[in-house]
Backbone as a chain_set.jsonl record, in Angstrom:
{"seq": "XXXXXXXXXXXXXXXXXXXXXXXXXXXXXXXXXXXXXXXXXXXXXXXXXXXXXXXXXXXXXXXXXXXXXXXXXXXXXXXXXXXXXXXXXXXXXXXXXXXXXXXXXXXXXXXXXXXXXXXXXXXXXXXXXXXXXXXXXXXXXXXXX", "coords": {"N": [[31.782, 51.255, 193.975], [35.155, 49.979, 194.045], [38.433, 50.93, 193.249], [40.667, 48.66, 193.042], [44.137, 48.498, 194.076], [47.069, 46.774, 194.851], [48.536, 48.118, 197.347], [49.139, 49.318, 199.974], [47.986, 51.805, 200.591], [45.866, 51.068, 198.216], [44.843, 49.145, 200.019], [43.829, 50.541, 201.708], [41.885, 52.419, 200.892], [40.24, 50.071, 199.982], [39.201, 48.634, 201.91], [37.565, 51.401, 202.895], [35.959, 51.612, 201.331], [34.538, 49.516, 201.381], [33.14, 49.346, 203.84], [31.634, 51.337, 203.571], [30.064, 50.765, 201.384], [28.725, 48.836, 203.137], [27.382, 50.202, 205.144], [25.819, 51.408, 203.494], [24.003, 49.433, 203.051], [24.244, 48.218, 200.518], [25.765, 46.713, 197.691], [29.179, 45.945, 196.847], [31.261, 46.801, 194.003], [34.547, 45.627, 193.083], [36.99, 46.461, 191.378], [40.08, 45.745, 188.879], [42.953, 47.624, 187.214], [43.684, 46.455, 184.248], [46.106, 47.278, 182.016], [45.919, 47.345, 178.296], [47.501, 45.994, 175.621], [47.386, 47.288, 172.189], [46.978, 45.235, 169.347], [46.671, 45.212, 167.146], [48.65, 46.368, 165.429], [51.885, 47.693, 164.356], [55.115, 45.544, 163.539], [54.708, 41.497, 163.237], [56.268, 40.257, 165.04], [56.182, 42.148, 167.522], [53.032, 42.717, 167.615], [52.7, 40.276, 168.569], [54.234, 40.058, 171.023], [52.642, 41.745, 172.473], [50.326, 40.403, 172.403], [51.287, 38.373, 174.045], [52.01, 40.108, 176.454], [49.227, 41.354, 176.836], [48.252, 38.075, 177.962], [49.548, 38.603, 180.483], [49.086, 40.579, 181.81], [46.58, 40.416, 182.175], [46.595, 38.032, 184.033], [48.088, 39.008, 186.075], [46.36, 41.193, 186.765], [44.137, 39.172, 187.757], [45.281, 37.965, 190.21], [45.309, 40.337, 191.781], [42.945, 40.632, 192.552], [42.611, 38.409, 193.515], [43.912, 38.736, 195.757], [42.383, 41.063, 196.684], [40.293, 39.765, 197.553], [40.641, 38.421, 199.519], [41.448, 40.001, 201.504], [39.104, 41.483, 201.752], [36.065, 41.773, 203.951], [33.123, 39.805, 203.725], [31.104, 39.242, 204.917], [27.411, 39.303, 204.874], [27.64, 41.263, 202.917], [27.193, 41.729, 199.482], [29.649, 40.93, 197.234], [31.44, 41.678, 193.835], [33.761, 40.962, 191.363], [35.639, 42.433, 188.95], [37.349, 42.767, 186.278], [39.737, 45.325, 184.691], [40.139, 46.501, 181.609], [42.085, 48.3, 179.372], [42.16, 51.77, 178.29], [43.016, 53.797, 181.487], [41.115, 55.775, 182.36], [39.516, 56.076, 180.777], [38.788, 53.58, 180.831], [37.666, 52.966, 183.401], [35.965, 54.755, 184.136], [34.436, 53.905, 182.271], [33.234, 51.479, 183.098], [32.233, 51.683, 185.809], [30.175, 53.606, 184.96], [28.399, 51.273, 183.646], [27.905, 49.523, 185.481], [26.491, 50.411, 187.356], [27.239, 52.468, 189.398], [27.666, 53.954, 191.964], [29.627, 55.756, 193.267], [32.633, 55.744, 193.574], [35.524, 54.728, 194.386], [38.842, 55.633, 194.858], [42.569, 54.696, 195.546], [44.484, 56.585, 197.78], [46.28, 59.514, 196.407], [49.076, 61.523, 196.842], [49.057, 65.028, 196.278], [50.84, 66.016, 193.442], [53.675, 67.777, 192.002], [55.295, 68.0, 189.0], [57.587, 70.092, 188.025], [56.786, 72.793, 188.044], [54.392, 72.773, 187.21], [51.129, 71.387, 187.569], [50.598, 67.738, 189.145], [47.528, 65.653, 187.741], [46.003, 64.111, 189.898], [44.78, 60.499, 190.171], [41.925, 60.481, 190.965], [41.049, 63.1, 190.311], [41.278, 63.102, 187.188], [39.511, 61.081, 186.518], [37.584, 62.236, 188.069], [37.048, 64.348, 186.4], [35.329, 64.509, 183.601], [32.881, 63.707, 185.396], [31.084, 61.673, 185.027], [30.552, 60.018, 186.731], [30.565, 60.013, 190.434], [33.623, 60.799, 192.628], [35.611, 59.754, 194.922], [38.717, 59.853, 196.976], [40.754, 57.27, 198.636], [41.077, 57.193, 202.112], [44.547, 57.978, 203.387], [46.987, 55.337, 203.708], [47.718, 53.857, 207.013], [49.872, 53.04, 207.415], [53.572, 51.138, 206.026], [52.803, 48.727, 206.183], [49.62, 48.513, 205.895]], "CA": [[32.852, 50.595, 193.259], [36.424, 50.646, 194.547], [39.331, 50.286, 192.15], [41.706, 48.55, 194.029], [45.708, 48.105, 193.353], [47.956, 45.872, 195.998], [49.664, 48.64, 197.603], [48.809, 50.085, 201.509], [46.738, 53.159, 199.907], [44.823, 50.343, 197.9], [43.977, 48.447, 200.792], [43.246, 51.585, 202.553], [40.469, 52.495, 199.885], [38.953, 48.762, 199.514], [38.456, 48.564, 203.533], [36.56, 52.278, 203.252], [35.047, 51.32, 200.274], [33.206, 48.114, 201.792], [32.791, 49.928, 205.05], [30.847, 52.82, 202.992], [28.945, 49.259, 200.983], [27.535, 47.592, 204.105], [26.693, 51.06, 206.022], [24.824, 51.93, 202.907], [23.681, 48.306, 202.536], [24.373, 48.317, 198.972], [26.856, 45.878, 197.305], [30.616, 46.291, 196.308], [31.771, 46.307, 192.951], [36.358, 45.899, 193.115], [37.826, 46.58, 189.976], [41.49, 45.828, 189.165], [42.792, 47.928, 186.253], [44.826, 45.672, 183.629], [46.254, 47.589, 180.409], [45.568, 46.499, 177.379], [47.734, 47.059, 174.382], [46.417, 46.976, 170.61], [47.121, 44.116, 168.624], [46.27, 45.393, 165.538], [49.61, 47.714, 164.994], [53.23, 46.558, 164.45], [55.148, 44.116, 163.176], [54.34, 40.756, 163.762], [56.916, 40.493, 165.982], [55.041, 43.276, 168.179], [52.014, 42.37, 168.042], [53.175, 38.59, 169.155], [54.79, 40.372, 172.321], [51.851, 42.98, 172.587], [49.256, 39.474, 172.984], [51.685, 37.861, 175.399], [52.001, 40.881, 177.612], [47.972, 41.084, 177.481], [48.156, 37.673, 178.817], [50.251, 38.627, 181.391], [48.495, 41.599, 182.495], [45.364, 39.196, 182.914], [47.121, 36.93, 184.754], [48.663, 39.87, 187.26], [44.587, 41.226, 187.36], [43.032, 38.158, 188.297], [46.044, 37.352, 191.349], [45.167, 41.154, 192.517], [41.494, 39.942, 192.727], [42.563, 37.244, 194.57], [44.327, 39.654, 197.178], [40.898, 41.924, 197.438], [39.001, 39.023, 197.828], [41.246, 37.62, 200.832], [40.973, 41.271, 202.083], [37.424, 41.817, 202.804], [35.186, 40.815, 205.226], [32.15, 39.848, 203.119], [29.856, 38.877, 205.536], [26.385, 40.661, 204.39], [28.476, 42.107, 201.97], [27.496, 41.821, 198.251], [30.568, 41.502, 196.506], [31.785, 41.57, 192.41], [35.437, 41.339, 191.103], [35.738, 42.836, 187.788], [39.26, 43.117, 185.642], [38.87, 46.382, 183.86], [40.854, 46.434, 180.461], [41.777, 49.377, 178.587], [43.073, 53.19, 178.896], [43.129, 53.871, 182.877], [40.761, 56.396, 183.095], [38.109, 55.694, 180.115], [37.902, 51.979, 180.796], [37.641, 52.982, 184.828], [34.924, 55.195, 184.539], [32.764, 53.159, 181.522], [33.199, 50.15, 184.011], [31.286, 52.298, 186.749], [29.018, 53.668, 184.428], [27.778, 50.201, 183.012], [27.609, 48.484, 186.07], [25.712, 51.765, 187.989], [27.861, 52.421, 190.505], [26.93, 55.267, 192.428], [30.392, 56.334, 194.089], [34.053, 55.77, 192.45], [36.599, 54.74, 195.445], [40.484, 55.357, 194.563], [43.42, 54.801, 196.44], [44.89, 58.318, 198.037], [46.915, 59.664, 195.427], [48.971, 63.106, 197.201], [48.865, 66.202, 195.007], [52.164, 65.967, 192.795], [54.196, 68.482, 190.59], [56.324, 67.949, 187.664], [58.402, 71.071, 188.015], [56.0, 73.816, 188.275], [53.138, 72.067, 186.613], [50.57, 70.165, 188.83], [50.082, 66.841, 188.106], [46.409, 65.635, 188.124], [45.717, 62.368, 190.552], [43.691, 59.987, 189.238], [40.391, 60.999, 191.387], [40.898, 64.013, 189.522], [41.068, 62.629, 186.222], [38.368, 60.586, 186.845], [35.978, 63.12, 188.12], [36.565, 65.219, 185.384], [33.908, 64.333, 183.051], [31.414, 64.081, 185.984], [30.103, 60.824, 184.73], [30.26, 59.291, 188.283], [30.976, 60.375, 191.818], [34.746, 59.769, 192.624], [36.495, 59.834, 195.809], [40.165, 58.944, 197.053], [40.266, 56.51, 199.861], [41.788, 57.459, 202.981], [45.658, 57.812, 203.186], [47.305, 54.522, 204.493], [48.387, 54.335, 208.009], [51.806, 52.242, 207.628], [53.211, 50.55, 205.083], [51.797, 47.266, 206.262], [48.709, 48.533, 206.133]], "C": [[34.175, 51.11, 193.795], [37.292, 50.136, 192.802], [40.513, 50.212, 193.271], [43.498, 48.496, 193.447], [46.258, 47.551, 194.688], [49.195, 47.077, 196.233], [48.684, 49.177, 199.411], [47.62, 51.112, 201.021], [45.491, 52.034, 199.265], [44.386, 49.112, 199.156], [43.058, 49.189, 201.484], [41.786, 51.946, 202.189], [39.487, 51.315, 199.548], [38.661, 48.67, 201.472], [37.665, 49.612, 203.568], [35.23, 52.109, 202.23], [33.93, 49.652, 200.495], [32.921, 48.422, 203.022], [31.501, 50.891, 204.624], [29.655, 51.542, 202.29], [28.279, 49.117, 201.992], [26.932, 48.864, 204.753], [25.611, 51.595, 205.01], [23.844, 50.866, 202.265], [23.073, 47.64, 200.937], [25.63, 47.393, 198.705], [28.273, 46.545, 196.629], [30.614, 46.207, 195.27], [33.634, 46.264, 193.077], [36.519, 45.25, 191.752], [39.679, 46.923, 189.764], [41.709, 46.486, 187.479], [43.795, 46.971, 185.417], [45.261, 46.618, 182.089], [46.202, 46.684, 179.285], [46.387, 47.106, 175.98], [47.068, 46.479, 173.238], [47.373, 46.213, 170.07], [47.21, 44.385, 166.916], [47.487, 46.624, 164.9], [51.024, 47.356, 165.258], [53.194, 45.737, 163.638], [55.078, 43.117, 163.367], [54.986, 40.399, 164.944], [55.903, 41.389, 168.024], [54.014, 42.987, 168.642], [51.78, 40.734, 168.631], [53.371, 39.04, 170.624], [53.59, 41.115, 173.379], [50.539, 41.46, 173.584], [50.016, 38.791, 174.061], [51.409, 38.817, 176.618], [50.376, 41.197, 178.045], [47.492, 40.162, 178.112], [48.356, 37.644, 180.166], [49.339, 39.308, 182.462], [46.866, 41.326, 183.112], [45.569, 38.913, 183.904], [47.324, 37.845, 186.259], [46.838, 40.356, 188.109], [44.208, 39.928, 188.286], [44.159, 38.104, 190.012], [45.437, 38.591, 192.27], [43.735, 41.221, 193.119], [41.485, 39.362, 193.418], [42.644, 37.859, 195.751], [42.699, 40.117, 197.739], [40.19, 40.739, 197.997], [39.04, 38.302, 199.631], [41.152, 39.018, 201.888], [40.147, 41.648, 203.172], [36.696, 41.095, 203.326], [33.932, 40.383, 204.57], [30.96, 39.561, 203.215], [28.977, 39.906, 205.476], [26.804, 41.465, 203.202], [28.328, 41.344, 200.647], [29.068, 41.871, 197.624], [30.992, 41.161, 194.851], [32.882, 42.301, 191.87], [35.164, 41.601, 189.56], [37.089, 43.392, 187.271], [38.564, 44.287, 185.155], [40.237, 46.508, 182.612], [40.923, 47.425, 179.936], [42.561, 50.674, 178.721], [42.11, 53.132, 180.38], [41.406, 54.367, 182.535], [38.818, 56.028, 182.17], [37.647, 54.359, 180.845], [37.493, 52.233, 182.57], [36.365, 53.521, 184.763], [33.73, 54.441, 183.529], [32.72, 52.081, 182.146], [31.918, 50.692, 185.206], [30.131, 52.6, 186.201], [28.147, 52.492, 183.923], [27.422, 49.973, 183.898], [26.768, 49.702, 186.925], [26.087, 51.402, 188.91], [27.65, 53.608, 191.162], [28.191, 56.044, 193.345], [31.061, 55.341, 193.297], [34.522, 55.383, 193.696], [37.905, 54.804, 194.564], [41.12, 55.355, 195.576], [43.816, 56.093, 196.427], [46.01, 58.379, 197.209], [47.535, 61.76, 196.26], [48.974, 64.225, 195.941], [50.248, 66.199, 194.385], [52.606, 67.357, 191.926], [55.111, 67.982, 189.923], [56.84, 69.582, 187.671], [57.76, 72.042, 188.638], [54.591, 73.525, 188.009], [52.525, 70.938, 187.626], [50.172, 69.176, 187.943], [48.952, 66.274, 188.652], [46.786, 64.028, 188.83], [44.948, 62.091, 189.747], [42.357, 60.014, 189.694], [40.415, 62.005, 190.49], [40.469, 63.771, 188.143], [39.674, 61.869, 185.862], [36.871, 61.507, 186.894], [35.662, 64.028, 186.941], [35.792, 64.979, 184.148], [32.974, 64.511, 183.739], [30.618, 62.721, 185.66], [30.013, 59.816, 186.088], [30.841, 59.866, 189.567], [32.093, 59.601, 192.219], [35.242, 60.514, 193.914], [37.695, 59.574, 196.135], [39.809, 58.542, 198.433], [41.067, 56.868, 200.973], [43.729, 57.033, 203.008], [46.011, 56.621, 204.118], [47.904, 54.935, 205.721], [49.502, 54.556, 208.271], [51.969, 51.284, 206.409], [52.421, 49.101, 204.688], [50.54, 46.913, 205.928], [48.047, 48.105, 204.951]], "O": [[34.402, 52.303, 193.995], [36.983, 49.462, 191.82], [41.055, 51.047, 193.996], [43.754, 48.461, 192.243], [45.729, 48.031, 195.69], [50.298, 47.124, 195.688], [47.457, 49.241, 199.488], [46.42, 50.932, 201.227], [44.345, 52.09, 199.711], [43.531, 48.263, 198.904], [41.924, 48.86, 201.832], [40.789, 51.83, 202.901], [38.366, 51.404, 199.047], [37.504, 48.678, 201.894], [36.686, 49.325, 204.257], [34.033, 52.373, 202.34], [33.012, 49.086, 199.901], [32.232, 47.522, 203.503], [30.536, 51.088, 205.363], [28.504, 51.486, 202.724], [27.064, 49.266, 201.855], [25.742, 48.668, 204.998], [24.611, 52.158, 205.454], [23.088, 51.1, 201.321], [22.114, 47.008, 200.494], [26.502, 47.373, 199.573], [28.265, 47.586, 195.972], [29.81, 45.32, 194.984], [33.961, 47.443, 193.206], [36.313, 44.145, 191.249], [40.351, 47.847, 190.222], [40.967, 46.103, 186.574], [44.831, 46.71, 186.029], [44.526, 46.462, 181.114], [46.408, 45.472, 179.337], [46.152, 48.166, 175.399], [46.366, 45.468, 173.236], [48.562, 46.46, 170.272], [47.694, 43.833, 165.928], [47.221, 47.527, 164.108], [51.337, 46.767, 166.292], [52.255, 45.193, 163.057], [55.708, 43.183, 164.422], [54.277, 40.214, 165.933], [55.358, 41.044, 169.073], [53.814, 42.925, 169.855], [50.72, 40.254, 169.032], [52.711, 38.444, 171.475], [53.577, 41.092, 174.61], [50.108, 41.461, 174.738], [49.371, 38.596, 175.091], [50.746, 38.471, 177.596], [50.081, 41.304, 179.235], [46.548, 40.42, 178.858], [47.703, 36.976, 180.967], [48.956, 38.87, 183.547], [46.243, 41.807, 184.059], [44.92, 39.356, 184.852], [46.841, 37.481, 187.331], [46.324, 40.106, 189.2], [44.047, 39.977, 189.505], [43.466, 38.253, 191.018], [45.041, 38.269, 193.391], [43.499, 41.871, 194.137], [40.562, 39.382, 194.232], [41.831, 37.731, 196.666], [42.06, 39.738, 198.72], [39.478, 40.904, 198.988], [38.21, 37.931, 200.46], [40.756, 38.87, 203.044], [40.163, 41.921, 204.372], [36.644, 39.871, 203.21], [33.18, 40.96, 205.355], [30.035, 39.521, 202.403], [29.241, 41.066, 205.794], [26.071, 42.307, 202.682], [29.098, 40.402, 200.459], [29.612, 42.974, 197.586], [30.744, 39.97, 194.663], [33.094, 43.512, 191.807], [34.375, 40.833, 189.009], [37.746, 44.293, 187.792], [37.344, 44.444, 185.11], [41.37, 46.61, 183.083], [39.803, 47.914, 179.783], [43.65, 50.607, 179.291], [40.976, 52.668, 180.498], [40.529, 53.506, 182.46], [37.672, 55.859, 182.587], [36.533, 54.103, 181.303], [36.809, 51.278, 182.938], [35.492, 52.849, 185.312], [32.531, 54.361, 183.794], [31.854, 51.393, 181.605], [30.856, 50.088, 185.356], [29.084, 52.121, 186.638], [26.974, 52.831, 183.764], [26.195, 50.041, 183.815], [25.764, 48.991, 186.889], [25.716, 50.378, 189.485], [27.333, 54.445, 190.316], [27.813, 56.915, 194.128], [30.573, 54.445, 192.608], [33.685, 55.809, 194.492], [38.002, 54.048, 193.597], [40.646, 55.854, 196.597], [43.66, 56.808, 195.437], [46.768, 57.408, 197.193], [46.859, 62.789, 196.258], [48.875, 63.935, 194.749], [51.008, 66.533, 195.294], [51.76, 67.901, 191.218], [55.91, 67.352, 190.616], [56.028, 70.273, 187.056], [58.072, 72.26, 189.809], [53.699, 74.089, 188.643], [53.076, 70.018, 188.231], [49.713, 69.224, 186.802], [48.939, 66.198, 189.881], [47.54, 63.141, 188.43], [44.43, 62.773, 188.863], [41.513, 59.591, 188.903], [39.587, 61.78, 189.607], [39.353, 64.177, 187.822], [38.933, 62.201, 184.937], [35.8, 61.543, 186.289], [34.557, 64.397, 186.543], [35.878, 66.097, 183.639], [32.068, 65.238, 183.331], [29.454, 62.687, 186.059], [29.228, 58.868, 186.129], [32.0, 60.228, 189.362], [32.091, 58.372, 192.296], [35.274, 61.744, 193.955], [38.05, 58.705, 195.338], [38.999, 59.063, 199.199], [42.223, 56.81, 200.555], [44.12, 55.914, 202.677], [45.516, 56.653, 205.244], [48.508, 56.003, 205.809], [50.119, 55.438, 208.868], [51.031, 50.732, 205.834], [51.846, 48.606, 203.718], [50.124, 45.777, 205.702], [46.819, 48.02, 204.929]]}, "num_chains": 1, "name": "protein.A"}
């Protein structure tokens, strides 16, 4: 499973991540993450704005789907687009776990601080439970890439 995003790093990670698919002649899963806010909190107002912007954030998913799909090469290649809805890191990894994904792809994420404090990437985040095998995908070349 890759989780892709439309940026150079996320192309970088859905090309190793269907390179790593066909050499292990096993199928893709690409998952785009979409947030999701709650509906059920606020004033109506709020929660009026809260269901538009979940349309929205659909709408942005499915186009980034479109990208992966124009992407990869899929000849021999299993492939399955999946939106993933939710907090980042839960809905990322119970998406992998449902669908038994046997390897995590992320885009390369470098090591960051906030002052003095490191801040975790999201492979990190990810792996930490342990409930699936997570990698980051190779750093892009250029930004074209």
């Amino acid at each position: 499973m890759v989780a892709f995003e439309p940026s150079a790093r996320g192309r970088a990670a859905l090309r190793f991540a269907g390179e790593l698919a066909s050499q292990a002649g096993k199928g893709l899963i690409v998952g785009v993450f979409a947030p999701l806010e709650r509906l059920d909190v606020g004033c109506a107002r709020c929660r009026h704005g809260a269901a538009i912007w979940n349309v929205e954030m659909g709408k942005v998913a499915h186009e980034e789907l479109a990208e992966a799909a124009r992407l990869l090469d899929p000849e021999g290649l299993s492939v399955r687009y999946l939106t993933i809805r939710g907090d980042d890191v839960a809905a990322i990894t119970g998406a992998a776990v449902e669908f038994g994904a046997d390897l995590l792809v992320v885009p390369f994420q470098a090591d960051r601080r906030l002052g003095i404090f490191p801040r975790r990437t999201l492979a990190q985040r990810l792996a930490g439970d342990g409930a699936v095998t997570v990698i980051a995908g190779p750093e892009a070349r250029s930004i074209g890439d």
